[in-house]
N, C-alpha and C positions, 0 to 999 in steps of 0.2 A: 107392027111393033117389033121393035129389032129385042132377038134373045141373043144371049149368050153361049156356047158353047164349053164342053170340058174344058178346053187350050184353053179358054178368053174367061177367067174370073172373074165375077162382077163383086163380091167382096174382099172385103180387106184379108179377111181372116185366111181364105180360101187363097189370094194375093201372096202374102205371107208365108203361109205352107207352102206353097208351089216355089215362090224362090227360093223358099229356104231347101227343101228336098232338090229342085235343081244346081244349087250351090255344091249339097253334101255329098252330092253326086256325081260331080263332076272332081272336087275335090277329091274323094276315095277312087276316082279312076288313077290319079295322078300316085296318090298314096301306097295305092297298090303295089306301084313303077316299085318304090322303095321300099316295099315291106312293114307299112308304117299301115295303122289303122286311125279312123277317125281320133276317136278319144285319144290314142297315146297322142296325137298331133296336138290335139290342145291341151293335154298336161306340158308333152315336150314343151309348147310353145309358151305356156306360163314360166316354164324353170327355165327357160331361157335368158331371162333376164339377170341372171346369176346370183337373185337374193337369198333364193331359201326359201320355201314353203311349207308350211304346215298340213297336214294331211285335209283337213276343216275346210283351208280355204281352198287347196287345188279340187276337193270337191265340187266347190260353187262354184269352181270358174270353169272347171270340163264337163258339168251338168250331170255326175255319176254320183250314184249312191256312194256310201261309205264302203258297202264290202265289197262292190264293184271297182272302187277304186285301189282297192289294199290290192285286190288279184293283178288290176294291168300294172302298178308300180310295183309289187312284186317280178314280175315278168321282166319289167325294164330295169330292174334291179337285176336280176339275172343273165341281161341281156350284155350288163354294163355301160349304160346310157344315163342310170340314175344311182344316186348311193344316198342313202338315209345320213343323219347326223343329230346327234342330240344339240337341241335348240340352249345355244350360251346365254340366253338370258331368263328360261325356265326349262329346267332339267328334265323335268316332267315328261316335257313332248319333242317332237322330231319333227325337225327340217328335212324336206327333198331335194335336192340339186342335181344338175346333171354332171356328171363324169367329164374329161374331156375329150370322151370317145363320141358322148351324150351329144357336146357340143359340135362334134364335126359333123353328127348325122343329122341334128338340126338345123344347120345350116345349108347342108348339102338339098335336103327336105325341101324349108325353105326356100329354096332358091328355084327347085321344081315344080311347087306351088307357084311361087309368084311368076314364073314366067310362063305357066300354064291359064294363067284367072286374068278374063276378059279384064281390059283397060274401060275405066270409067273417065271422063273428062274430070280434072280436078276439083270446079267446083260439083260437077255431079254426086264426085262420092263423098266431098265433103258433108254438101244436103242429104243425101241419103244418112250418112253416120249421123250427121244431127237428128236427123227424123226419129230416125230407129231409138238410138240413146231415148230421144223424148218421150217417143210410145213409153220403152221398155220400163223409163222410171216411173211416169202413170201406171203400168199396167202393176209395178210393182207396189206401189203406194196406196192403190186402192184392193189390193189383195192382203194387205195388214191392215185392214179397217174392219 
């Protein structure tokens, strides 16, 4: 009966974590090149898109607690990558956006990234992105039940 080995996962979950730590791993080599750490990348790369973000939701999208995320936008605040702004349609709360210093080191990032992170065939990572998405909203939908 053929076994498995540590390399050769035989579950999904065990699957998962392995790409996923081989990703993050590779990704923070590249990171490193720039002085950039995991998390700031995926705050960077949410305010990148130049809307504006609320502190609530760049949490959920760089997977930080709340006071972990005050410290790194703090930092990149001070780095001058990112500057706060009270939010014009509730005073209350505060937009993040990047700087346009913010923006050349995102791109420059960017650019080290994607020409460092293996080529999938097109529809390969299409199917994978579908896959993934599919799990993640299951996984999400049956953990509010």
């Amino acid at each position: 009966m053929p076994h498995s080995s540590p390399r050769q996962p035989r579950d999904l979950t065990q699957l998962l974590t392995r790409a996923e730590r081989l990703a993050a791993r590779r990704l923070q080599a590249v990171l490193d090149e720039e002085g950039c750490s995991l998390d700031a990348w995926r705050v960077l790369g949410l305010l990148s898109d130049g809307q504006g973000h609320h502190m609530t939701a760049i949490a959920e999208a760089a997977f930080l607690p709340p006071p972990t995320l005050t410290k790194l936008v703090d930092h990149l605040v001070d780095q001058n990558l990112v500057h706060r702004r009270v939010d014009p349609l509730d005073r209350r709360r505060i937009l993040a956006h990047l700087t346009p210093r913010g923006q050349e080191y995102w791109r420059r990032v960017d650019r080290a990234v994607r020409a460092d992170w293996p080529a999938l065939s097109e529809g390969d990572e299409e199917l994978l992105r579908g896959l993934l998405e599919r799990l993640a909203g299951t996984l999400d939908a049956t953990s509010r039940v």
